[in-house]
PyMOL Python script that loads the backbone (N, CA, C, O; Angstrom):
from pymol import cmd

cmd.read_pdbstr("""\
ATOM      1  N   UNK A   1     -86.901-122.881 138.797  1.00  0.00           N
ATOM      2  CA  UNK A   1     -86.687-124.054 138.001  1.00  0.00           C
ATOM      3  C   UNK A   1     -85.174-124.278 137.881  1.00  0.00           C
ATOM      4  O   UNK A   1     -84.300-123.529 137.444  1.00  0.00           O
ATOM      5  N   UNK A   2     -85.097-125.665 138.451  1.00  0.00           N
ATOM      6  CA  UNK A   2     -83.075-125.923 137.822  1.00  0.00           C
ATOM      7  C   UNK A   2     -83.139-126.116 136.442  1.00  0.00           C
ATOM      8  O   UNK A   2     -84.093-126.162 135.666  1.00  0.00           O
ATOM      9  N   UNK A   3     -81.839-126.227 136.279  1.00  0.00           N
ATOM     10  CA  UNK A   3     -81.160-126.279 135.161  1.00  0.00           C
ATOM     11  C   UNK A   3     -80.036-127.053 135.174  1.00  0.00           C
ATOM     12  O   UNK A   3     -79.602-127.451 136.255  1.00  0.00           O
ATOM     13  N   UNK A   4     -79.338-127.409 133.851  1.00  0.00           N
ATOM     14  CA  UNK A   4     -78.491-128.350 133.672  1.00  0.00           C
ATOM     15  C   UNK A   4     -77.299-127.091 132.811  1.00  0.00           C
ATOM     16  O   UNK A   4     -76.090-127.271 132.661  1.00  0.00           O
ATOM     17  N   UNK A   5     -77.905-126.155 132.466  1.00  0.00           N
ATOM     18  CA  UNK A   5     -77.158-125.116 131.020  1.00  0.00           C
ATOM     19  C   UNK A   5     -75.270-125.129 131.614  1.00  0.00           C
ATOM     20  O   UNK A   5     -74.306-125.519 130.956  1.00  0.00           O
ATOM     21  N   UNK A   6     -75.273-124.619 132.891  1.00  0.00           N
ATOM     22  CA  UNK A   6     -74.138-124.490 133.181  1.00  0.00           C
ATOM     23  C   UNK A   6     -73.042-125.856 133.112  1.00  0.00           C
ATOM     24  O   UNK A   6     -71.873-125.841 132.728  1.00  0.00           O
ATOM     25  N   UNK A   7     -73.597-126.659 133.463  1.00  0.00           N
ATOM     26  CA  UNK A   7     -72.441-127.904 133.116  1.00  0.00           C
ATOM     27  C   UNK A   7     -72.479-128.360 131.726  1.00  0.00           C
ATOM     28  O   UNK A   7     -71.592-129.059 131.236  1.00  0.00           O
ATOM     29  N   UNK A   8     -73.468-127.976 131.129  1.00  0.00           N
ATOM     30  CA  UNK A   8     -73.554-128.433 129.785  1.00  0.00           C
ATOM     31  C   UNK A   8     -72.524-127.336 129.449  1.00  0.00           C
ATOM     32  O   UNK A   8     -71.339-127.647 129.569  1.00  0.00           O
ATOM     33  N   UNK A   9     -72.835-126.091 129.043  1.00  0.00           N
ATOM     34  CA  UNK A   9     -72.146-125.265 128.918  1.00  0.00           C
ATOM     35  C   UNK A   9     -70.517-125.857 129.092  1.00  0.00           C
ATOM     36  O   UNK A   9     -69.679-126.042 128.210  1.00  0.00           O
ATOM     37  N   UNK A  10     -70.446-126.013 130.150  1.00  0.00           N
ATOM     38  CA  UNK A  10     -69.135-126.082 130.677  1.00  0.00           C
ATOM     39  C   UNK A  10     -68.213-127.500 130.075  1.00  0.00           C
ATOM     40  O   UNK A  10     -66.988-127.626 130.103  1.00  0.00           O
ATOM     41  N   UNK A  11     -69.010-128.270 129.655  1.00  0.00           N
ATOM     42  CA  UNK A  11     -68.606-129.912 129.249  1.00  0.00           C
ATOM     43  C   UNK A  11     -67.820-129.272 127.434  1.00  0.00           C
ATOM     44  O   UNK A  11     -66.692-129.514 127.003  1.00  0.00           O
ATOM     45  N   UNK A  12     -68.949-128.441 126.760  1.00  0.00           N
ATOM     46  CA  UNK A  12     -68.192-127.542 125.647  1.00  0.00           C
ATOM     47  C   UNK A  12     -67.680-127.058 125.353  1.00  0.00           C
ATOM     48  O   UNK A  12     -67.335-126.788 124.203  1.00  0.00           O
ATOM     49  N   UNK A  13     -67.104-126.378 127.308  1.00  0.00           N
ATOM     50  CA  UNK A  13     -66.047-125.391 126.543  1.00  0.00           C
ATOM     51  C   UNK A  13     -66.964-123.556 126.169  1.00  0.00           C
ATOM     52  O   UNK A  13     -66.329-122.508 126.048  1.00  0.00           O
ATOM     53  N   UNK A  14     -67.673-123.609 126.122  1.00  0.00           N
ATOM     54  CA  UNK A  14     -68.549-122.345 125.872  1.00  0.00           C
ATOM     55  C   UNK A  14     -68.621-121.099 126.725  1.00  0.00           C
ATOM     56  O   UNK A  14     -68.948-121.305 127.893  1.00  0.00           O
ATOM     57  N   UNK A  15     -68.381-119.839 126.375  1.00  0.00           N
ATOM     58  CA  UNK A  15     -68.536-119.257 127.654  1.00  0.00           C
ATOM     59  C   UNK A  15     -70.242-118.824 127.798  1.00  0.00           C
ATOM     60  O   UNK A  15     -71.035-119.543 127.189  1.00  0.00           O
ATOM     61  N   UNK A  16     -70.650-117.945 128.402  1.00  0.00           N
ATOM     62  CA  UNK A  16     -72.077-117.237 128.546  1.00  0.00           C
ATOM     63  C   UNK A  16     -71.895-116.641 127.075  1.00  0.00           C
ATOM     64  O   UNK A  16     -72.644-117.230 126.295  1.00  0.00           O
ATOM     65  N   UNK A  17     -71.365-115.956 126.650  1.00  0.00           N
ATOM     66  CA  UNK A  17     -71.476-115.187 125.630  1.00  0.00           C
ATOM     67  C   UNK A  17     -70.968-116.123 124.486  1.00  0.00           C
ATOM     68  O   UNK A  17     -70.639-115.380 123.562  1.00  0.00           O
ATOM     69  N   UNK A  18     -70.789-117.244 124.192  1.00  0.00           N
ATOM     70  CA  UNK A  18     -71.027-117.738 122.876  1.00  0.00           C
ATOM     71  C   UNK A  18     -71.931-118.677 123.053  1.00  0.00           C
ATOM     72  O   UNK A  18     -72.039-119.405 122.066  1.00  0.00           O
ATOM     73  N   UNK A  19     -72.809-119.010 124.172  1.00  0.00           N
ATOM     74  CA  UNK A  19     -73.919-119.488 124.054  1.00  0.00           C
ATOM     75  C   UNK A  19     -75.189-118.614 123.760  1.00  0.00           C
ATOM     76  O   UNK A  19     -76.186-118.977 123.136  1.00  0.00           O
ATOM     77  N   UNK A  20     -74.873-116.967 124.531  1.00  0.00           N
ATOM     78  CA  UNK A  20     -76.099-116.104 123.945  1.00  0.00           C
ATOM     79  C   UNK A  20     -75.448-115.762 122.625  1.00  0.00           C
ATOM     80  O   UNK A  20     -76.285-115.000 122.143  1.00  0.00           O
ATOM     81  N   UNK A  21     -74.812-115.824 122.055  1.00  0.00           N
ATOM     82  CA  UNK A  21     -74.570-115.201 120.710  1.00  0.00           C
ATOM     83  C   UNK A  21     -75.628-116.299 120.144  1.00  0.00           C
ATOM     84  O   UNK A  21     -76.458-115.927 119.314  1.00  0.00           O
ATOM     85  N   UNK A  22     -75.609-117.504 120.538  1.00  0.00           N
ATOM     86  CA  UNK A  22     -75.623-118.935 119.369  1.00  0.00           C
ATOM     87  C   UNK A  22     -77.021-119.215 119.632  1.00  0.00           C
ATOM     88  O   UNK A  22     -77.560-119.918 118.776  1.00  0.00           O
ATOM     89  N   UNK A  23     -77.917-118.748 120.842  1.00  0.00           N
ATOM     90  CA  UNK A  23     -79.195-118.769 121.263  1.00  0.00           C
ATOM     91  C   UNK A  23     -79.877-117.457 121.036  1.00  0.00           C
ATOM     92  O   UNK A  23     -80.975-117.310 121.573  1.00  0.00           O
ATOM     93  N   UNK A  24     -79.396-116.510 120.335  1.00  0.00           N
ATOM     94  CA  UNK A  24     -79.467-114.628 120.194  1.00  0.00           C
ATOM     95  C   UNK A  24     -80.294-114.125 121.304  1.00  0.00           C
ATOM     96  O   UNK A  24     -81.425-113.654 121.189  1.00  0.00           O
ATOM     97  N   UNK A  25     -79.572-114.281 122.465  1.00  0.00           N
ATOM     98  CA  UNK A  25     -79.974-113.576 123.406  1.00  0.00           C
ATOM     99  C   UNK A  25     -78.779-112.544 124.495  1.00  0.00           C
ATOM    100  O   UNK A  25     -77.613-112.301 124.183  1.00  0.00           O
ATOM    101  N   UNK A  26     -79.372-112.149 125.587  1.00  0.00           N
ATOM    102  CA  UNK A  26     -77.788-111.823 125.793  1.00  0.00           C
ATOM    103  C   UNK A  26     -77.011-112.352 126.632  1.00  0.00           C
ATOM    104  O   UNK A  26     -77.149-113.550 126.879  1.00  0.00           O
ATOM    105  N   UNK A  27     -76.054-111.628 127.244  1.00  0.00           N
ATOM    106  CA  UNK A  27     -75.002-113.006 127.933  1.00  0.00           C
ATOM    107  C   UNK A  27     -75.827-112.821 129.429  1.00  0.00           C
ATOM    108  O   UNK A  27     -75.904-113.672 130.314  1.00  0.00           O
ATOM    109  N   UNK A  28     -76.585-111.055 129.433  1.00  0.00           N
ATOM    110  CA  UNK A  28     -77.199-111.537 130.846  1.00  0.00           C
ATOM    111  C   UNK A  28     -78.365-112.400 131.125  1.00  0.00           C
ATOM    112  O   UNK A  28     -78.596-112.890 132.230  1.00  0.00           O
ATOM    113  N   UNK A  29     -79.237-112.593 129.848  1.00  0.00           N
ATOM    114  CA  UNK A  29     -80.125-113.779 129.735  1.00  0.00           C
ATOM    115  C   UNK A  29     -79.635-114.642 129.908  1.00  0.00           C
ATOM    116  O   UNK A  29     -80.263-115.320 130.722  1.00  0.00           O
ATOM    117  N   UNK A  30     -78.146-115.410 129.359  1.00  0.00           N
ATOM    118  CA  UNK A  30     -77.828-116.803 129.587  1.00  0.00           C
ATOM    119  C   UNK A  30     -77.440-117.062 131.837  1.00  0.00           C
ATOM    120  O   UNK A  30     -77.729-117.924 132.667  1.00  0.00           O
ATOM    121  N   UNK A  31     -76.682-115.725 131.856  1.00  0.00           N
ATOM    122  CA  UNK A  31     -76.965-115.824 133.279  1.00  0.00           C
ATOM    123  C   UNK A  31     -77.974-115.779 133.964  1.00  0.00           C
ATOM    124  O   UNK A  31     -78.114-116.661 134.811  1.00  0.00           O
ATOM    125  N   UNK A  32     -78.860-114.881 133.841  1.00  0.00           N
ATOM    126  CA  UNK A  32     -80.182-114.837 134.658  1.00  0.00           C
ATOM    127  C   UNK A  32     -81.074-116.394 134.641  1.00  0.00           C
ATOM    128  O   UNK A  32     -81.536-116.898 135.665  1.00  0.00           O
ATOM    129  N   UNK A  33     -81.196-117.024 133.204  1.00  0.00           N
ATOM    130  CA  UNK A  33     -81.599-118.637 133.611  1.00  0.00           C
ATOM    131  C   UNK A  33     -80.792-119.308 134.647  1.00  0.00           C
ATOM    132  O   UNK A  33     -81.208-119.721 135.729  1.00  0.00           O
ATOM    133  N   UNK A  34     -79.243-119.384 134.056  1.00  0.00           N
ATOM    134  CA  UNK A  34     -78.593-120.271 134.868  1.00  0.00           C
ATOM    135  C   UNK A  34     -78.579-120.096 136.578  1.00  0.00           C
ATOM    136  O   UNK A  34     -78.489-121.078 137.314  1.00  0.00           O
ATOM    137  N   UNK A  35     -78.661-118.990 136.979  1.00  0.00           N
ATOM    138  CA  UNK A  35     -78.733-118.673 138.134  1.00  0.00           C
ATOM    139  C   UNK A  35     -80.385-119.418 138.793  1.00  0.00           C
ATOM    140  O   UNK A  35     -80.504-119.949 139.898  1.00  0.00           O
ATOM    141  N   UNK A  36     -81.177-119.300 138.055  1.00  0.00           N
ATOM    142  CA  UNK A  36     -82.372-118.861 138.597  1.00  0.00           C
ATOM    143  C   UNK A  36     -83.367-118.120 138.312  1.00  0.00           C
ATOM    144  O   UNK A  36     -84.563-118.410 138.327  1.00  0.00           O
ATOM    145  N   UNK A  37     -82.783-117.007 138.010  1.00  0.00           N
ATOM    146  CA  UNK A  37     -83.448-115.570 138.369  1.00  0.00           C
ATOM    147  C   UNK A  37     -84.888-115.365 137.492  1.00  0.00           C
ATOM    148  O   UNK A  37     -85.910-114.743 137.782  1.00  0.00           O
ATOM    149  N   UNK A  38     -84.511-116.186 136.252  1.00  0.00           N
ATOM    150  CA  UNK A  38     -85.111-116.047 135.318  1.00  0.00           C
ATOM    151  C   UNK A  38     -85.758-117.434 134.452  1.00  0.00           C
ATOM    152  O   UNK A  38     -85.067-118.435 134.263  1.00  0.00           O
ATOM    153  N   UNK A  39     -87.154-117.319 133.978  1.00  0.00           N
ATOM    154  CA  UNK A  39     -87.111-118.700 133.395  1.00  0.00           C
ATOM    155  C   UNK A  39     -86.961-118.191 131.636  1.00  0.00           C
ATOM    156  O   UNK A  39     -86.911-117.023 131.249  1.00  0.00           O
ATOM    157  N   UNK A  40     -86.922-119.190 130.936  1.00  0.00           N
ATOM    158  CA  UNK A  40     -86.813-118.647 129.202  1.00  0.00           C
ATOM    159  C   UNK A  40     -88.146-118.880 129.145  1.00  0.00           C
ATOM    160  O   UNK A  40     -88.950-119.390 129.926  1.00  0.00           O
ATOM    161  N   UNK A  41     -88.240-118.250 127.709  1.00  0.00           N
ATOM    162  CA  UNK A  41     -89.738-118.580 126.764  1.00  0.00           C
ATOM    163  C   UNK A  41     -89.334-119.644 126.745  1.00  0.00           C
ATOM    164  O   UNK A  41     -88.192-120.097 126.818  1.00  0.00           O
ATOM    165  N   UNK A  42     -90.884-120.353 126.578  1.00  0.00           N
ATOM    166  CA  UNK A  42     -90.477-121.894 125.573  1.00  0.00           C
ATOM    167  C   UNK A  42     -89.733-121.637 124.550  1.00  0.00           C
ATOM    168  O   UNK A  42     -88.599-122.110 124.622  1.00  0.00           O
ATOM    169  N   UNK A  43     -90.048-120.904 123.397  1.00  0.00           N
ATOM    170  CA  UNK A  43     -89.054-120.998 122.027  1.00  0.00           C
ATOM    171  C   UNK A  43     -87.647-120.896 122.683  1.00  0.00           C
ATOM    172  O   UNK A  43     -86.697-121.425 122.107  1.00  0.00           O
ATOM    173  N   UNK A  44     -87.471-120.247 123.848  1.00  0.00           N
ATOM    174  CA  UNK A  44     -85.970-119.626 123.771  1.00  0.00           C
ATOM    175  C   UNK A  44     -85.234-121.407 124.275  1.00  0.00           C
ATOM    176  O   UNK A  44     -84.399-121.992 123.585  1.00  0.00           O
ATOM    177  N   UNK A  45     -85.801-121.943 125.565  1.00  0.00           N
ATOM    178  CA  UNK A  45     -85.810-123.516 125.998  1.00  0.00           C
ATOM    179  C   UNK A  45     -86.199-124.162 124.801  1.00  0.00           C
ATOM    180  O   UNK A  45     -86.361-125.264 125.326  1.00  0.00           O
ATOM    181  N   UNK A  46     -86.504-124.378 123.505  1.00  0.00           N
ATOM    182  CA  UNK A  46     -86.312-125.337 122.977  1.00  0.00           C
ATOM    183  C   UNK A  46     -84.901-124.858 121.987  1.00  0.00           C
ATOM    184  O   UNK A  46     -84.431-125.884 121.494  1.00  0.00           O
ATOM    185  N   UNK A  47     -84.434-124.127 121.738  1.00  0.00           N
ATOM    186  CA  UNK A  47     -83.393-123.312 121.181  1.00  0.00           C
ATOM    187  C   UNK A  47     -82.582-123.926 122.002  1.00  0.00           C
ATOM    188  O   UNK A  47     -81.724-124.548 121.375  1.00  0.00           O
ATOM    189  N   UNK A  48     -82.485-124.019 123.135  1.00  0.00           N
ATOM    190  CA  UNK A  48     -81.683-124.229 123.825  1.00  0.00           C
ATOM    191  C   UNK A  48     -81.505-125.972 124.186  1.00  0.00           C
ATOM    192  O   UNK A  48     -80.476-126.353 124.745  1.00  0.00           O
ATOM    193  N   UNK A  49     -81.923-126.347 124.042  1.00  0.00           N
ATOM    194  CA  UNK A  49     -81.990-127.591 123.905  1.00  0.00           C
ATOM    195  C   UNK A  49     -81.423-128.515 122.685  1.00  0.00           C
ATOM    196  O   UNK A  49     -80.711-129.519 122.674  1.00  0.00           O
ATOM    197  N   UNK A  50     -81.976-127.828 121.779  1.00  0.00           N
ATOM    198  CA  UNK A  50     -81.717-127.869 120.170  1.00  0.00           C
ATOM    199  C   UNK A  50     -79.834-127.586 120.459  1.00  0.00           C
ATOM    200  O   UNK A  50     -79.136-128.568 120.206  1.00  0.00           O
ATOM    201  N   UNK A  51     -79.242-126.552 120.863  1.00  0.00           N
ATOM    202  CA  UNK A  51     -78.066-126.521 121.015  1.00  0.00           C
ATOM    203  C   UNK A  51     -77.400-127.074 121.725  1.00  0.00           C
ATOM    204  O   UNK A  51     -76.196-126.893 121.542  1.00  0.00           O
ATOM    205  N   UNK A  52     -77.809-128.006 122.871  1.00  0.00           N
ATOM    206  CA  UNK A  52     -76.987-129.137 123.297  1.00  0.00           C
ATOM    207  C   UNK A  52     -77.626-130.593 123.363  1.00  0.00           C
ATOM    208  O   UNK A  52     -77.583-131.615 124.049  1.00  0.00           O
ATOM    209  N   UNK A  53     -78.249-130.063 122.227  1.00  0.00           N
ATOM    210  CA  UNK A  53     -78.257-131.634 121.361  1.00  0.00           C
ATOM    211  C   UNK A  53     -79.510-132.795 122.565  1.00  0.00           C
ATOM    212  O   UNK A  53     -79.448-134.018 122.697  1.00  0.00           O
ATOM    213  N   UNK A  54     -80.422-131.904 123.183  1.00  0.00           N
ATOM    214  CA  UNK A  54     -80.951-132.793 124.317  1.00  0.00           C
ATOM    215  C   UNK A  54     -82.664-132.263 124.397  1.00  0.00           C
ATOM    216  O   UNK A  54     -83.166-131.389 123.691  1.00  0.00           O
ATOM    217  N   UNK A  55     -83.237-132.936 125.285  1.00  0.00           N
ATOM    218  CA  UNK A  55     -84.535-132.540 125.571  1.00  0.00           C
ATOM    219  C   UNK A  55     -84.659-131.576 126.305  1.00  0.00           C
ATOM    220  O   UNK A  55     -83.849-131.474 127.226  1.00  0.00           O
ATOM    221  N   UNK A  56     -85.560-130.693 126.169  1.00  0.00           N
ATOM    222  CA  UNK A  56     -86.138-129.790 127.400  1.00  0.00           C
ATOM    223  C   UNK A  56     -86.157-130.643 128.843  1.00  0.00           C
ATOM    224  O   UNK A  56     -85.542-130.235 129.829  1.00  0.00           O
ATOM    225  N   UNK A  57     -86.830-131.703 128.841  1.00  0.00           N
ATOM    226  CA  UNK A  57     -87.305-132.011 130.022  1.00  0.00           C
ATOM    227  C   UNK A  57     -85.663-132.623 130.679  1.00  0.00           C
ATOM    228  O   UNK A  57     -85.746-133.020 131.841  1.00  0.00           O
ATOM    229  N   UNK A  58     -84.938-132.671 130.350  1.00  0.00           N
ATOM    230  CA  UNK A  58     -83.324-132.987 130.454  1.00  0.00           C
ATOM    231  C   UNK A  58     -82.839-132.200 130.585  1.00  0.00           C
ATOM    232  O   UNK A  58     -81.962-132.479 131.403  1.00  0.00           O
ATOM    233  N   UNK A  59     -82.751-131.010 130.252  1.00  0.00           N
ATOM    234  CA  UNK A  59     -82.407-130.054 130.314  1.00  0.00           C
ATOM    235  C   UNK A  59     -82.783-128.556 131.288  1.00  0.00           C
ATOM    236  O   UNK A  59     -81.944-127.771 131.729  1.00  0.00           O
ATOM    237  N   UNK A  60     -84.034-128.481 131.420  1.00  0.00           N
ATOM    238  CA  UNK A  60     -84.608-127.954 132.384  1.00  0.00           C
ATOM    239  C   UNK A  60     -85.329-129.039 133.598  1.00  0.00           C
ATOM    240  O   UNK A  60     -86.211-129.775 133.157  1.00  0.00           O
ATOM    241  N   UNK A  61     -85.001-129.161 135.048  1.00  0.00           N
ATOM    242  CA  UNK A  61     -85.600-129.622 136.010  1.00  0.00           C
ATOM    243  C   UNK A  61     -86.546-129.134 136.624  1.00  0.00           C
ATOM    244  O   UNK A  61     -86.594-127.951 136.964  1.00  0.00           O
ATOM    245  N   UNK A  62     -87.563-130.118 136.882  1.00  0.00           N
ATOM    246  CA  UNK A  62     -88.820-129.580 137.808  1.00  0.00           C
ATOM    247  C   UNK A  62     -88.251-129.597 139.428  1.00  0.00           C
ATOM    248  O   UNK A  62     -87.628-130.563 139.869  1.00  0.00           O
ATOM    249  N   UNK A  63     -88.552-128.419 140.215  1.00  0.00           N
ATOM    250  CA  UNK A  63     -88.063-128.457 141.490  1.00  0.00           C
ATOM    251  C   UNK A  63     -88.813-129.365 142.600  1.00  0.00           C
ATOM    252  O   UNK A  63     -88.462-129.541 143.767  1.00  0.00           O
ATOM    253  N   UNK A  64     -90.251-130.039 141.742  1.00  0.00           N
ATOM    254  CA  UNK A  64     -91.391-130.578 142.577  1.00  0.00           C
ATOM    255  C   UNK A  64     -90.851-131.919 142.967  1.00  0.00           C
ATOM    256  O   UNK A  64     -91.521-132.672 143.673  1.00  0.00           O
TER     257      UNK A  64
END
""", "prot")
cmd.dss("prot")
cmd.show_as("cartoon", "prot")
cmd.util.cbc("prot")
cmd.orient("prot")
């Protein structure tokens, strides 16, 4: 699944680790989504969403 986290991220100013501090996860969770590697829980994707102010479906891309 893509993602948008890293440019969002990046438009803030944020590094990995004050986005997992601010999502309480860790900084290798915030990498392992952004890469790929990994998808979030829903709670953790709407957390995350909730913190840049946007939708899931905006925020996470379908690859279909």
């Amino acid at each position: 699944m893509k993602n948008r986290i890293t440019d969002l991220r990046a438009e803030r100013g944020w590094t990995q680790l004050s986005l997992a501090q601010q999502a309480g996860v860790s900084r290798q969770t915030i990498n392992a989504i952004e890469t790929g590697k990994f998808d979030p829980s829903l709670p953790l994707a709407f957390r995350l969403a909730k913190l840049f102010d946007t939708r899931i479906e905006e925020l996470f891309l379908d690859e279909q």
